[in-house]
C-alpha positions in Angstrom: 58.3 -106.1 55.0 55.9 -107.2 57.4 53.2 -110.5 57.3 50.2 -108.2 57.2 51.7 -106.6 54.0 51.9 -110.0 52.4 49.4 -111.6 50.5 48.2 -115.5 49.6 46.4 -116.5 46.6 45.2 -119.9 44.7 45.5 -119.5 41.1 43.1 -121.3 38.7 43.4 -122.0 34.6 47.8 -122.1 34.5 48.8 -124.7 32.6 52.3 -123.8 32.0 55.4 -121.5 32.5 53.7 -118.9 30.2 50.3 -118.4 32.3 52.8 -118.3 35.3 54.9 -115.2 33.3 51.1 -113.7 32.6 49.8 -113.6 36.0 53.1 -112.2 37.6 52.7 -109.4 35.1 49.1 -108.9 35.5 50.0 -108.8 39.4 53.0 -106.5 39.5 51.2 -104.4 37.3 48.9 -103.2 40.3 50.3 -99.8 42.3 51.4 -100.8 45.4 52.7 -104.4 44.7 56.8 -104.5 45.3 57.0 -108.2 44.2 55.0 -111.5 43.5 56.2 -115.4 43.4 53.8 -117.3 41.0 54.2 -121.2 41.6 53.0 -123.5 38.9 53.5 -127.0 41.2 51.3 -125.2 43.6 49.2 -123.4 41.5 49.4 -120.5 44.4 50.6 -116.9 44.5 52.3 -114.4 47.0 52.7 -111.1 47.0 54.8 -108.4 49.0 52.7 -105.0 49.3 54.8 -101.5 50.4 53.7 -100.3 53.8 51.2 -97.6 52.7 49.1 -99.9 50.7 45.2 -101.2 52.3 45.3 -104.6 51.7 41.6 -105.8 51.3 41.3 -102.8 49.3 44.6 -103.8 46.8 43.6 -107.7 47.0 40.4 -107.2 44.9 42.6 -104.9 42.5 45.1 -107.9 41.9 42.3 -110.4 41.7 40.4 -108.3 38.8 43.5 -108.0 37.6 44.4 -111.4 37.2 41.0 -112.3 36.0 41.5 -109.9 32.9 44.5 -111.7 32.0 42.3 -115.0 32.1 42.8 -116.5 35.0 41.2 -116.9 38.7 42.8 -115.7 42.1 40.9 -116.5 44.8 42.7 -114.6 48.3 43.7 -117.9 50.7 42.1 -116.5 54.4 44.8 -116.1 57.1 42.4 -117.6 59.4 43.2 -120.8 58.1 45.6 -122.7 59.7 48.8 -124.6 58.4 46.9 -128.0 58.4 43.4 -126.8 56.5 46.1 -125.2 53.8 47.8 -128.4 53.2 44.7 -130.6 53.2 43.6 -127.9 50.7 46.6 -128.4 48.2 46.4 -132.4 48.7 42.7 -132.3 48.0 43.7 -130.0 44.9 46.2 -132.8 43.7 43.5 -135.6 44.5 41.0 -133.5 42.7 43.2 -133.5 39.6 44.0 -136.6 39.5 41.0 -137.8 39.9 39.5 -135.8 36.5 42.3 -136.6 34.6 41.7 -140.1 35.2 37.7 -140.6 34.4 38.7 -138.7 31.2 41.7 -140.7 30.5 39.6 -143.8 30.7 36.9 -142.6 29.1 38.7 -140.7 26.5 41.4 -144.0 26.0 37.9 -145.8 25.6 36.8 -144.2 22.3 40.3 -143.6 21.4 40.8 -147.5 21.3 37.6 -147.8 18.8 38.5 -144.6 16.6 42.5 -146.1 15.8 40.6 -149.6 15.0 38.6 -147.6 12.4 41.4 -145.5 11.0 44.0 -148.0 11.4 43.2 -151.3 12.1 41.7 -152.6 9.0 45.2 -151.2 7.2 47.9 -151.8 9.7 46.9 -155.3 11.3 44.3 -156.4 8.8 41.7 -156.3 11.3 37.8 -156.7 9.9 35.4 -153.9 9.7 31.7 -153.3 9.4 30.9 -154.4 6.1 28.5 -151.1 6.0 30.9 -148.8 6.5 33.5 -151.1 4.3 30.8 -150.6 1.3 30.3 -147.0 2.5 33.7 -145.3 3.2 31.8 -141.6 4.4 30.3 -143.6 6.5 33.2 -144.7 7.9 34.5 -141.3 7.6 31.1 -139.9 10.0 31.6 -142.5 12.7 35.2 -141.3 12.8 34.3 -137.7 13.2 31.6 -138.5 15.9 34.1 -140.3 17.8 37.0 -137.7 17.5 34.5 -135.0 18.8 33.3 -136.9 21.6 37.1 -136.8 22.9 37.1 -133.5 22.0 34.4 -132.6 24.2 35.7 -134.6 27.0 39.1 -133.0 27.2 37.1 -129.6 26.5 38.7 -128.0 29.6 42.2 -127.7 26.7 39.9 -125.8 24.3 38.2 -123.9 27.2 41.8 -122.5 28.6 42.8 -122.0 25.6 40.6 -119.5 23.7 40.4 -117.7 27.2 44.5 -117.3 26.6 43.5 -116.3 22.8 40.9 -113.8 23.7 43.4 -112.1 26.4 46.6 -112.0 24.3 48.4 -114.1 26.2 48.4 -118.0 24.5 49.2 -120.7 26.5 50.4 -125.1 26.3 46.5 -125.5 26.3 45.9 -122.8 23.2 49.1 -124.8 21.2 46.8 -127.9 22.3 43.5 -126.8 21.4 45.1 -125.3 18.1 46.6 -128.6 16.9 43.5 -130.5 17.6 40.7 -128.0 16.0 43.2 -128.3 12.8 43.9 -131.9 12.9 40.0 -132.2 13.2 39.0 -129.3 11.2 41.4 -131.1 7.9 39.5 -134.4 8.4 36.4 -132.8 8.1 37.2 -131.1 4.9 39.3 -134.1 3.1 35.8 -136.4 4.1 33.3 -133.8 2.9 35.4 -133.1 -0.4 36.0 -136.8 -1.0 33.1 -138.8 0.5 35.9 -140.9 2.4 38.3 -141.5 5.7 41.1 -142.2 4.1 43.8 -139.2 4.5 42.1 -138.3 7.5 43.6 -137.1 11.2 40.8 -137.7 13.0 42.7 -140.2 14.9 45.6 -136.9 15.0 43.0 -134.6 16.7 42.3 -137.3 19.6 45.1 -138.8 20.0 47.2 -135.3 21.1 44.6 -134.4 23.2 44.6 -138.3 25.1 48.5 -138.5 25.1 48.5 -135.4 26.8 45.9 -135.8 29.4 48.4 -139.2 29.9 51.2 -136.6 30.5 49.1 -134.5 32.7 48.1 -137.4 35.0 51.7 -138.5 35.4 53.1 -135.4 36.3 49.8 -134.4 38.8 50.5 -138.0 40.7 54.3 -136.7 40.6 53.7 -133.1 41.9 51.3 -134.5 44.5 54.6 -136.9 46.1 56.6 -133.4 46.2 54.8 -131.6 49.4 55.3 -135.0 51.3 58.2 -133.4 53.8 55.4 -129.9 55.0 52.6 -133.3 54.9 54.9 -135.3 57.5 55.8 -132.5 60.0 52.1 -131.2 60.2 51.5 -135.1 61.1 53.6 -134.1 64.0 51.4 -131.2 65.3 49.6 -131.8 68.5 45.7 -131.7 67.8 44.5 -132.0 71.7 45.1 -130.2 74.9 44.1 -131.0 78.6 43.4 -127.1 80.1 42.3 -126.4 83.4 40.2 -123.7 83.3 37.8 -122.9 86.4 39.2 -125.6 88.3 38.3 -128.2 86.1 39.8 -130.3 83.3 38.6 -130.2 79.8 40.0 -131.7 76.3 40.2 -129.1 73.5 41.5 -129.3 70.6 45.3 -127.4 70.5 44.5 -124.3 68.8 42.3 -123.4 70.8 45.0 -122.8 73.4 45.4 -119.5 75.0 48.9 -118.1 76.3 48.7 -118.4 80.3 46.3 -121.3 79.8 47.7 -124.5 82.6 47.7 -127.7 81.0 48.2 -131.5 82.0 50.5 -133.5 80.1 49.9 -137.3 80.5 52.7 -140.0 79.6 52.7 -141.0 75.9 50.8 -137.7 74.9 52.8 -134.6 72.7 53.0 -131.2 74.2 50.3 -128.8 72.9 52.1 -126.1 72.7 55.7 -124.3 74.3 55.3 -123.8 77.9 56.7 -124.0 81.3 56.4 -126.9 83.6 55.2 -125.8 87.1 54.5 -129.0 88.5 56.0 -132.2 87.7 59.1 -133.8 86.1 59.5 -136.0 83.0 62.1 -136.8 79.9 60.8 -135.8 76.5 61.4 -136.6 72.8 62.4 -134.0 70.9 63.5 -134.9 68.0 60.9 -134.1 66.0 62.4 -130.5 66.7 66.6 -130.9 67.4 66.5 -134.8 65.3 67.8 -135.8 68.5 67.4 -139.6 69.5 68.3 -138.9 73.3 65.5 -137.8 75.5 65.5 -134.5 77.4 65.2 -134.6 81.1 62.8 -131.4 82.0 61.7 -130.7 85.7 59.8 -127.3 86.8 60.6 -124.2 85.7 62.0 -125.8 82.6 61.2 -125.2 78.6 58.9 -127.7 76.8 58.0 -127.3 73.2 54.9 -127.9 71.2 55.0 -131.3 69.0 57.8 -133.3 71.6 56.3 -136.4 73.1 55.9 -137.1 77.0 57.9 -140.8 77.7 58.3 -140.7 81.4 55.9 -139.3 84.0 53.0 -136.9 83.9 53.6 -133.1 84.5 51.7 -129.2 84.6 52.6 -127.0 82.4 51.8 -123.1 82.0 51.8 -122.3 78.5 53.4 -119.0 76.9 53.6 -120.0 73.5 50.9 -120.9 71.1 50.2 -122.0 66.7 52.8 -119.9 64.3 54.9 -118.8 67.5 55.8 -122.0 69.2 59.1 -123.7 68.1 57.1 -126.1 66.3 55.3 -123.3 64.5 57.9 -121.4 63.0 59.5 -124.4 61.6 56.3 -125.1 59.4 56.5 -121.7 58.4 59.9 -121.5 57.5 59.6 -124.6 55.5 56.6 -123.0 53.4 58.0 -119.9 52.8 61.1 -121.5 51.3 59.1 -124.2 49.6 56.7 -121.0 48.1 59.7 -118.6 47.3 61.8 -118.4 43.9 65.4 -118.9 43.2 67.2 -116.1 41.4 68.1 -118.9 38.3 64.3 -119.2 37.6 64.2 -115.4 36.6 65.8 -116.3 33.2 62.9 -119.4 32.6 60.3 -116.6 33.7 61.6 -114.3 30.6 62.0 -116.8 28.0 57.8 -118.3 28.9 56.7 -115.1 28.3 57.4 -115.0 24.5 57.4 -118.7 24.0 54.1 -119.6 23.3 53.9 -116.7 20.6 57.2 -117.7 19.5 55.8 -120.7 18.7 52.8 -120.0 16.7 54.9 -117.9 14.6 57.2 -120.9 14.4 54.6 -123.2 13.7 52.9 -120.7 10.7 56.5 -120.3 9.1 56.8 -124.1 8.8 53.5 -124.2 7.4 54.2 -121.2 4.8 57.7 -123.1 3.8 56.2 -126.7 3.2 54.1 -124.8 0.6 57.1 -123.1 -1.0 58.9 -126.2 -1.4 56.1 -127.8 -3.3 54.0 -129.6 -0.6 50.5 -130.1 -0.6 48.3 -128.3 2.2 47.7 -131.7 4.2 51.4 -132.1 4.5 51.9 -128.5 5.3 49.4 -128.9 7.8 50.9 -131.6 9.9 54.5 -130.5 10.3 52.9 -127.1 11.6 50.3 -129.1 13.8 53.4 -131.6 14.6 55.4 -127.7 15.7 52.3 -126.5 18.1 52.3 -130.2 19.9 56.0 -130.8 20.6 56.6 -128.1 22.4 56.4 -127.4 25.9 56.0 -124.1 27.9 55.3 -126.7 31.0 58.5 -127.9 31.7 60.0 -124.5 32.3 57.4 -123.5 34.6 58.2 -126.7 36.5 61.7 -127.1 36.3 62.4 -124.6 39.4 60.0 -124.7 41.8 59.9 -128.6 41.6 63.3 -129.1 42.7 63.0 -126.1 45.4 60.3 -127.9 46.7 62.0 -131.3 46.9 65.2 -130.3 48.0 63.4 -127.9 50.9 61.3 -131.3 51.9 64.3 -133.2 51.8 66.1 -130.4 54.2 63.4 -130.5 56.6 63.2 -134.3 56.8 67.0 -134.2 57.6 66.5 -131.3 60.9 67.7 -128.6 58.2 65.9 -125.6 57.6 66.1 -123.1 54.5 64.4 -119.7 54.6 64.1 -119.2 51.0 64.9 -120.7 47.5 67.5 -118.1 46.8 69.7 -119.2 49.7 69.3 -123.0 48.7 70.5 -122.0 44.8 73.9 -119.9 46.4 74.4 -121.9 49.6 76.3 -124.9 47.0 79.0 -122.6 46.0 80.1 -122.2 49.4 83.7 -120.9 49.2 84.4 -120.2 53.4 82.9 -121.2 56.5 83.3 -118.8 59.4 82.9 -120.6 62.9 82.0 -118.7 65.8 83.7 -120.9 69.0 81.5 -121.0 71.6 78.4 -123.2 71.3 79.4 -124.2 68.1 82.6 -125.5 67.5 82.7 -126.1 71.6 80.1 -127.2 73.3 80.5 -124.6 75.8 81.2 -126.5 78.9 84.6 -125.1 80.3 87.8 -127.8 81.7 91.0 -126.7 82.8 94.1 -126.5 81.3 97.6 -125.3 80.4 98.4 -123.6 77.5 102.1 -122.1 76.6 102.7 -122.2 80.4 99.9 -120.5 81.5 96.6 -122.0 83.2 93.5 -120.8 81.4 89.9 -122.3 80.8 89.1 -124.0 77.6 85.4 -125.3 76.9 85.2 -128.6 75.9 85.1 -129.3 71.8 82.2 -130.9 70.0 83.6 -134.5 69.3 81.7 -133.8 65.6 84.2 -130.6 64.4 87.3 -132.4 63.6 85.3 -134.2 61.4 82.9 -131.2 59.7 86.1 -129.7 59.2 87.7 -132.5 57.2 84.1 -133.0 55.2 84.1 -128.8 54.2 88.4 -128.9 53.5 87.3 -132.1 51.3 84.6 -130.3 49.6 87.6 -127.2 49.0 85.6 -124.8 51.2 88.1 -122.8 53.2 87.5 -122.2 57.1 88.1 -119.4 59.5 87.6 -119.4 63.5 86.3 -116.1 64.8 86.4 -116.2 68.5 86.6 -113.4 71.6 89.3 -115.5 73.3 92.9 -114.6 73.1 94.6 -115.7 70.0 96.7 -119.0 72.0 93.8 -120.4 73.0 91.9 -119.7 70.1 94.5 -121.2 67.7 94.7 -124.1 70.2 91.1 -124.7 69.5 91.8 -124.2 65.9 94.6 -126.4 65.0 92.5 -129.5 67.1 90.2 -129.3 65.0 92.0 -128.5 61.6 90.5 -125.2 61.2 92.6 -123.1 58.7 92.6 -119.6 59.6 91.9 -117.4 63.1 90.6 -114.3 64.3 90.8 -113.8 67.9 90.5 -111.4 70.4 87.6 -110.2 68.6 84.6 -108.2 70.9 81.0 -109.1 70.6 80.2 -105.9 68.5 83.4 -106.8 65.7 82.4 -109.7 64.8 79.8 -108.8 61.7 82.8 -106.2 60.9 85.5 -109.0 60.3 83.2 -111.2 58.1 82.7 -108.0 56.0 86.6 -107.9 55.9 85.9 -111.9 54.6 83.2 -111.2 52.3 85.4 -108.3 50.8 88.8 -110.5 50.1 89.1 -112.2 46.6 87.5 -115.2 46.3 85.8 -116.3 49.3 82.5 -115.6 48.4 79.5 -117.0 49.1 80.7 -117.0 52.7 78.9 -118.4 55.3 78.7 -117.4 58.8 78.0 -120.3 61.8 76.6 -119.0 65.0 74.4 -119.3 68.3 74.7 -116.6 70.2 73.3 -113.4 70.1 76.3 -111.8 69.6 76.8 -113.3 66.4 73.2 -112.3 64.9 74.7 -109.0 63.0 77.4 -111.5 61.8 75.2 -114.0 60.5 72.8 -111.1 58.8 75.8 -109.5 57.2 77.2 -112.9 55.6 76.1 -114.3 52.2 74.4 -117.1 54.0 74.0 -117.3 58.1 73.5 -120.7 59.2 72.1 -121.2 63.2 72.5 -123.6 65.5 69.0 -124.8 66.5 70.1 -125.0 70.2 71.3 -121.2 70.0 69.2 -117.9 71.1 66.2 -116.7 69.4 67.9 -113.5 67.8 70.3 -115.7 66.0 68.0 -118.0 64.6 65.8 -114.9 63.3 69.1 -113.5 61.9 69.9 -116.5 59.8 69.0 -117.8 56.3 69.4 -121.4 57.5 68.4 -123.3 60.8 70.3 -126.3 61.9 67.6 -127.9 64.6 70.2 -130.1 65.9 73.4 -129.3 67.5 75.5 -131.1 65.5 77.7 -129.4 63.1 77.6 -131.8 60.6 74.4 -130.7 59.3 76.8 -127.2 58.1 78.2 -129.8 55.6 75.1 -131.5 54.7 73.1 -128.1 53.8 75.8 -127.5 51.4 75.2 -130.5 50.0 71.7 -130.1 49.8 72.0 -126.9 47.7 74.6 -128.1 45.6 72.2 -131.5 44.3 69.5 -129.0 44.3 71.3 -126.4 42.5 72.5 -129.3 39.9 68.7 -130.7 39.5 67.4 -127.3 38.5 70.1 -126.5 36.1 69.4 -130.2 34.5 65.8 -129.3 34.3 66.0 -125.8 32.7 68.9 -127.3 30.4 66.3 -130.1 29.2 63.0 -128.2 29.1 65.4 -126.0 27.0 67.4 -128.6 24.8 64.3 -130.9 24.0 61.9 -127.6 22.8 65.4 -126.6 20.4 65.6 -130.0 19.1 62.3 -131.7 18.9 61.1 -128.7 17.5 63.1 -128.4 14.4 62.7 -132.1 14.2 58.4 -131.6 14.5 58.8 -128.8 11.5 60.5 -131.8 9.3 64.2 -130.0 9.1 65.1 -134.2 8.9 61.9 -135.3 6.4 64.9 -136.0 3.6 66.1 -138.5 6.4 63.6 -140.4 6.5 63.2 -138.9 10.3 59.4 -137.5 11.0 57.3 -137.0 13.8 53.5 -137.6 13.5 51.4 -135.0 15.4 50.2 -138.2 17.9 53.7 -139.0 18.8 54.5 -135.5 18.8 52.1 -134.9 21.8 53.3 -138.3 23.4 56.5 -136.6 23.5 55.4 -133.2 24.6 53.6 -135.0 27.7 56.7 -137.0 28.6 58.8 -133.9 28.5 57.3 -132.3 32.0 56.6 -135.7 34.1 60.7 -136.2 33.4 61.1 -133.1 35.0 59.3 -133.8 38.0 60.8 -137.0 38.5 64.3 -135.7 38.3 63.5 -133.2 41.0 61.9 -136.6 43.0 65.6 -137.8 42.9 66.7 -135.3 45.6 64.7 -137.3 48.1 67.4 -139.9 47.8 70.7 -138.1 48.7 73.0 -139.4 51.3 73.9 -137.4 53.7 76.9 -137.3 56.0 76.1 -139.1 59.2 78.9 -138.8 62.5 80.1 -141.7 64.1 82.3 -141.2 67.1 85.1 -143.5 65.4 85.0 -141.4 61.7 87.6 -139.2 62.8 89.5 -137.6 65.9 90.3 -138.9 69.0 86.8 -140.7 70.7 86.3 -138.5 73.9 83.8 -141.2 75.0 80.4 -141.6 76.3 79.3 -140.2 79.9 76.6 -141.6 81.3 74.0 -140.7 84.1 76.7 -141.6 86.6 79.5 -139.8 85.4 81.1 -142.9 84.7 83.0 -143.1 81.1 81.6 -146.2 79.3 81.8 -147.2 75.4 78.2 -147.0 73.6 77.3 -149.1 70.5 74.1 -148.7 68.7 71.6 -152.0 68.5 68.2 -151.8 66.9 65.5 -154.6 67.2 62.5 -155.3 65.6 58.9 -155.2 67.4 55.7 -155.8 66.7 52.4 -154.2 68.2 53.3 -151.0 69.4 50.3 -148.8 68.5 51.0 -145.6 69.6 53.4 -143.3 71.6 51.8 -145.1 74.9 52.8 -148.1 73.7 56.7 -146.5 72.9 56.5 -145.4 76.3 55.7 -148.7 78.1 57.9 -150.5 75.9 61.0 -148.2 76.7 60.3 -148.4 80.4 61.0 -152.4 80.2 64.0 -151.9 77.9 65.5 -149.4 80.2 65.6 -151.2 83.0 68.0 -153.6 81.4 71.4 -152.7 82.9 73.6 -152.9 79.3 70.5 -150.7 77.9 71.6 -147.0 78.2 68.4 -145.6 76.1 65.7 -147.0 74.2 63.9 -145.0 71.5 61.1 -147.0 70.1 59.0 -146.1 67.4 55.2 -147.8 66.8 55.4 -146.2 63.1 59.0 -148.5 62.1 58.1 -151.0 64.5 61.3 -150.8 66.3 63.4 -149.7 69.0 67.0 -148.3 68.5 68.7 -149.0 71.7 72.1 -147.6 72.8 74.3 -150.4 74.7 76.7 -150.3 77.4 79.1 -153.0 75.6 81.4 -152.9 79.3 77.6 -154.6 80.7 77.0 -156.3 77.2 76.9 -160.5 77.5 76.0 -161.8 73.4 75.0 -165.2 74.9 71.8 -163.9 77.3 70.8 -160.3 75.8 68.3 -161.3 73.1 66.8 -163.5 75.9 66.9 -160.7 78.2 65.5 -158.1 75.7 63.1 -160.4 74.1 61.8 -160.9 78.2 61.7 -157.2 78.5 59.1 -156.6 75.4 57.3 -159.0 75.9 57.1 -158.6 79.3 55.5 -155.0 78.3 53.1 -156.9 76.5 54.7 -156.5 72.6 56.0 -159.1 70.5 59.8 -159.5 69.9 60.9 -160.6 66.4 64.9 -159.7 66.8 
């Protein structure tokens, strides 16, 4: 399926998992639609039309269609460019937030006065008017006023909710509006029928639709914090460009870029897009691409990429890449297509939303119709069915998935790791085997000589990381297998180095997709993964359960895989498992408490433990209901805080050493030092020129934003007693302070 057959949409008026299950059915129900993704953190939708299928003609379709079943779609323009979408979805968040706090204030306001009227004089002994102590319907009036006034402040509950009413399809905010209009609608009668306040739930009707709009703001300031990862790597994007055009310079701002177009790249500046350097020679930072710390010496004729920063000396550069097709470019879309998509396990939350609301009105009119039996009177019949319609909550299913998919994505991306979608995050932590392609992957690819079994052969050198990726997968009990095109000595040479448990050798470029089949097929191996960088391993990593490429590797791999790895280390194989695996966890904790807490607090709201003494006032009820969805966002926040598996040279194996510049073996440690004053990325450059000419310095990477600089030592060059003189000279020297 290709982009032009896929649409965008913002959708207004959800409130919950059941407005998400109405609009996917209102959507799907339109000819030519193969599949839609609804996402409630997002509030967005995007749908997958078939090939034949005119899309401005079907786009109107789904947006009537949608607005029939009470909601608004509204088609997001593909002019718009990655950062106007995100500053729309963070001004959507601020927006929120913003309304629910004036009407929390305003609401908590009157709320404060109405429970002093209700409650105060009878709880804490607290004085009243004497006019309204002499004249109780007074009392009962002022009550009623106030009530309404929050009412009419949180209207947008009642206004959602008779929209969900009048199109069959009830939502959290028609279980809202429901339990306040009857909390209110009793007071009313009890004050008209006995000229009096007292038995009233005026304080009832208010205080649901306050405690909720607390609930609301919480989880709308936790939703916001979950698009942070897409937020930082658009920070990265380059926003001006230096083109010649008719032999003159001009700054422009980056999209406006044209393939062909020759730019000037200044020292301290990012590259505006991928291109080729014709003139001119430099060292760049790319780790905002590979999460490499090392910079990458480039000289004409080689590849730079959009978003890496210029440290060294200024260069010319033809570009032939530009927005959604540079390097850069397809990152950002990768991570918002994964962050949009939905996981297989959120299917079964989809089905249940759909009949939940109505399930619980009928639930909620049962308790009422029992209470009766059993010999209550109406007012207490009322409130354990009001105390049913406020407990539960539709929301927390809806947010249950897509909140940890969007965290644990974010969380991926921060780390250099790329998902696809969400389905391959949910399978990707039952990882049983781990196939290894050699070359460029377990190797680096760099051939030595050497005898093996009496024979001289070439062997390419191995990564000093795959001893120790191995170890981390056997301790994880996912089985590994080396499939490699060399003949089976060297190959199982390569193997048993590294620890490797199983080979396939002597395998040609067009067998290897053909023994992963043979993988996939055995009893249980499955999911398996497939880890490759070559084109010769792209049907292999499409015909795997998961295909993971190396970021260094060709383009057709890294279009052939579900996940990227940006750098070259291998270790990042072990820590994408581990990613999907706490992701996997979070979203089965979720779904197992938005399902536990709605089959136990609403039993418990219906009074099944009144003859306990155990009951659950409508108010706390709605507390309750609120609290239930911001837990479930910040469970899913959690995921932000999982260690990863970092490789250190001494962790395992034998330590092949450092090489630097000079060929010349030499043992590294790692130093950083604090600095203040740095400013920006012409500051970082300055400062690492000074560092660098330090001889025990091998490379600094400073960074204005941590205020630091992590150096990498030459400890044979390394003298305790003068370096902190030496590198405090060197800073300041560049014109920074030096703190230590």
């Amino acid at each position: 399926m290709s982009d032009s057959n896929k649409l965008k949409f913002n959708i207004t008026g959800m409130s919950c998992a059941a407005c998400v299950a109405r609009v996917d059915g209102a959507t799907r129900s339109v000819d030519g639609v193969v599949d839609c993704n609804v996402n409630l953190l997002t509030n967005s939708m995007e749908v997958l039309l078939s090939d034949d299928v005119v899309t401005g003609d079907v786009s109107n379709v789904i947006s009537d269609a949608v607005s029939k079943a009470g909601y608004r779609a509204v088609e997001v323009s593909s002019d718009l460019d990655d950062e106007a979408k995100v500053k729309n979805i963070n001004d959507s968040y601020k927006k929120d937030i913003n309304n629910h706090i004036t009407r929390l204030i305003s609401s908590g306001i009157l709320l404060l006065i109405l429970m002093y009227l209700s409650m105060g004089h009878m709880m804490l002994n607290l004085p009243i008017p004497q006019i309204l102590h002499d004249n109780p319907l007074y009392n009962g009036i002022i009550q009623a006023v106030l009530s309404l006034s929050i009412m009419i402040i949180n209207r947008k509950f009642f206004i959602n909710g008779t929209k969900g009413f009048i199109h069959l399809s009830p939502n959290m905010d028609s279980l809202v509006m429901l339990g306040s209009l009857v909390s209110f609608g009793l007071s009313i009668y009890i004050v008209i029928t006995t000229g009096s306040a007292e038995g009233t739930y005026f304080d009832s009707a208010a205080m649901i639709l306050v405690f909720i709009t607390i609930g609301k703001l919480l989880e709308a300031i936790s939703k916001s914090r979950t698009g942070n990862a897409l937020e930082d790597l658009l920070s990265l994007s380059p926003k001006m460009a230096n083109v010649i055009r008719d032999g003159k310079e001009q700054v422009i701002p980056a999209k406006e870029l044209k393939v062909g177009d020759i730019c000037k790249v200044y020292i301290g500046e990012t590259v505006p897009a991928d291109g080729l350097i014709t003139e001119g020679s430099s060292a760049l930072d790319e780790s905002a691409l590979t999460g490499e710390s090392k910079l990458a010496s480039k000289s004409i004729g080689d590849t730079v990429y959009s978003a890496t920063n210029n440290y060294k000396d200024n260069f010319t550069m033809e570009v032939t890449a530009i927005g959604e097709d540079t390097s850069f470019g397809k990152v950002i879309t990768i991570v918002e297509n994964a962050s949009a998509s939905k996981a297989p396990i959120s299917r079964l939350a989809d089905r249940i939303a759909k009949y939940f609301v109505p399930a619980v009105l009928l639930i909620a009119l049962i308790t009422f119709v029992i209470w009766l039996i059993l010999g209550a009177d109406m007012t207490t019949a009322i409130t354990y069915g009001i105390s049913v319609l406020v407990i539960s909550c539709p929301c927390a299913l809806g947010l249950a998935t897509p909140v940890a998919i969007m965290v644990g994505n974010g969380k991926a991306a921060k780390s250099k790791i790329l998902f696809k979608s969400a389905a391959i995050m949910e399978i990707i932590g039952k990882t049983k085997t781990v196939v290894f392609d050699k070359t460029g992957t377990i190797t680096k690819g760099i051939p030595k000589g050497l005898t093996v079994k009496d024979y001289d052969t070439m062997q390419d050198t191995i990564k000093p990381e795959s001893t120790f990726t191995v170890e981390k997968l056997h301790d994880m009990n996912v089985d590994t297998v080396l499939l490699s095109g060399d003949r089976n000595e060297v190959a199982s040479d390569i193997a048993s180095q590294v620890g490797i448990n199983r080979v396939i050798s002597d395998v040609l470029p067009d067998g290897k997709s053909t023994h992963v089949e043979s993988i996939i097929n055995e009893s249980d191996t499955r999911p398996v993964m497939m880890v490759g960088d070559g084109i010769n391993d792209a049907p292999a990593l499409t015909v795997a359960d998961i295909g993971v490429a190396i970021g260094s590797g060709t383009d057709v791999a890294i279009d052939s895989a579900d996940v990227v790895l940006q750098g070259e280390s291998i270790v990042d194989v072990v820590n994408a498992i581990l990613i999907g695996k706490k992701t996997l966890r979070v979203i089965k904790q979720n779904l197992f408490w938005a399902f536990i807490y709605n089959l136990i607090g609403i039993p418990i709201a219906a009074g099944a433990l009144s003859s306990l003494g155990i009951e659950l006032s409508p108010g706390l009820c709605a507390l309750m209901m609120s609290l239930s969805s911001f837990f479930v966002v910040m469970n899913a926040l959690r995921l932000n805080r999982i260690p990863l598996i970092e490789y250190n040279s001494g962790d395992t194996g034998s330590d092949m050493g450092n090489v630097d510049s000079k060929g010349i073996d030499n043992k590294e440690t790692e130093m950083t030092i604090k600095i203040e004053g740095m400013m920006c990325p012409h500051c970082e450059a300055h400062t690492k020129k000074a560092l660098e000419e330090l001889d025990f310095v091998l490379s600094a990477t400073p960074s204005h934003e941590k205020g630091e600089a992590v150096l990498e030592i030459d400890e044979a060059k390394y003298d305790e007693a003068t370096a902190m003189e030496a590198l405090a000279k060197a800073v300041e020297g560049a014109g920074y302070a030096f703190i230590g």
